[in-house]
C-alpha positions as CSV (number, residue, x, y, z in Angstrom):
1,X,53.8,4.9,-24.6
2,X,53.9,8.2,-26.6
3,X,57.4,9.0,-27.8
4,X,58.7,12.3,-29.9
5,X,61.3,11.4,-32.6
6,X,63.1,15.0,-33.5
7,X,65.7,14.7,-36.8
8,X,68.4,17.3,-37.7
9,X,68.9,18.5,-41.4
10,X,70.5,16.4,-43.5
11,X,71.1,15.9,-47.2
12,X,69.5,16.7,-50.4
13,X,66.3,15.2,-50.8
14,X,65.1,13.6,-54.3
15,X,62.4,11.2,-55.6
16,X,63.4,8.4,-54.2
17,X,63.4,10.2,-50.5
18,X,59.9,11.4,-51.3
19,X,58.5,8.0,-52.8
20,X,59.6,6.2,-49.6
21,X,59.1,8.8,-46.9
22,X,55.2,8.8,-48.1
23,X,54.9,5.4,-47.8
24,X,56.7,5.1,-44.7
25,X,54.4,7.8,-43.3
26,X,50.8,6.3,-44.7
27,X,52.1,2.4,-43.3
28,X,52.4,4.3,-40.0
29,X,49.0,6.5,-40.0
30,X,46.7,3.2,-41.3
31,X,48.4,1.2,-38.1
32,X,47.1,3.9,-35.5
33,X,50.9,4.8,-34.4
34,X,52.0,8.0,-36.1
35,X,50.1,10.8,-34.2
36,X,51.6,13.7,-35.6
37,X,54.1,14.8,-38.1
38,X,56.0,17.6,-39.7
39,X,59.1,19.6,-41.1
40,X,59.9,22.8,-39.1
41,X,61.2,26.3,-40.5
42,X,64.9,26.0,-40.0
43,X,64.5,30.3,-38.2
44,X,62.3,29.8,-35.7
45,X,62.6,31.7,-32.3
46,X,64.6,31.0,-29.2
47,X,63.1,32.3,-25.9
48,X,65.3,31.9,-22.9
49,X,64.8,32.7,-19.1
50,X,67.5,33.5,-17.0
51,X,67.2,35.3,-13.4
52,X,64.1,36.7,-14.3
53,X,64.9,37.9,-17.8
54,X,63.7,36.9,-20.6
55,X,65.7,37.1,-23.9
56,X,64.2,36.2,-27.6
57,X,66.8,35.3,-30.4
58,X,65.1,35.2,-33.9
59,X,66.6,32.4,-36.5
60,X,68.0,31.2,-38.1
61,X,71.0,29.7,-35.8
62,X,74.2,29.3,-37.3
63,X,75.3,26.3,-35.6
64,X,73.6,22.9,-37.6
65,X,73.6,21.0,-34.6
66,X,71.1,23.4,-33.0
67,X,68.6,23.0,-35.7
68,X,65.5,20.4,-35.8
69,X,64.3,19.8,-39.3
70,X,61.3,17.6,-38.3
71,X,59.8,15.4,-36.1
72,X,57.2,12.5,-35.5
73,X,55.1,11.9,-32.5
74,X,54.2,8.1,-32.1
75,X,52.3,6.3,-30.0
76,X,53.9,2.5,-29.5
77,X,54.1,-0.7,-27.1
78,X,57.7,0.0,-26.1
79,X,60.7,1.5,-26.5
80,X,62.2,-0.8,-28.5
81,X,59.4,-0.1,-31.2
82,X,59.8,3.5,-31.2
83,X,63.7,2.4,-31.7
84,X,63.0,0.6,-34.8
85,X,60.9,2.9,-36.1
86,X,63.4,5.8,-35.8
87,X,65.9,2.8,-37.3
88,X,63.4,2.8,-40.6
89,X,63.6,6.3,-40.7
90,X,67.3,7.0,-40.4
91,X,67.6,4.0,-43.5
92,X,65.2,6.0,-45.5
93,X,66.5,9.2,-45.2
94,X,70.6,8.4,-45.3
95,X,73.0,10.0,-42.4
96,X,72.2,12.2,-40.1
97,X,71.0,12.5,-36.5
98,X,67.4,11.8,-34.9
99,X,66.7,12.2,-31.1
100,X,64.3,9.4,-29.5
101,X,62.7,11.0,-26.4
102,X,59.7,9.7,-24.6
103,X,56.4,12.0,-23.8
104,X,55.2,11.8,-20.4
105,X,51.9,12.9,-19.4
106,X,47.7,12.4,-21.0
């Protein structure tokens, strides 16, 4: 089961976040389960559709909440593994907000 973990922006990073995050990331790419990772440009475009229209809003978007600062695609046994790995994550990195949503298809 492939699953996409998104996180919004959240606080400073130092050292320490660096040090760990690394770590975390090279445990998960040696077992085979992190497929892809990255931080996204906080701009970015939005491209909506609506009765045949189609409208493009440049970035960056003032509201936080709209924003995804990065996200991991894994490839796990179950749910509740993605679920702890998103748990790891969130413990590393402090407070904030990380979205756990399952990719369907090859």
């Amino acid at each position: 089961m492939r699953f996409l973990m998104t996180t919004r922006p959240g606080g400073a990073a130092d050292d320490r976040l660096y040090t760990e995050m690394a770590a975390f990331v090279e445990e998960l790419t040696a077992s085979g389960v992190l497929l892809a990772t990255g931080g996204l440009e906080p701009g970015g475009l939005r491209v909506t559709s609506a009765g045949g229209e189609i409208t493009v809003t440049d970035g960056p978007f003032t509201e936080a909440r709209e924003v995804v600062a990065g996200f991991a695609l894994v490839e796990v046994r179950s749910r509740e593994e993605a679920l702890e790995i998103t748990r790891r994550f969130r413990r590393i990195v402090g407070d904030g907000e990380s979205v756990v949503q399952q990719v369907f298809g090859p």
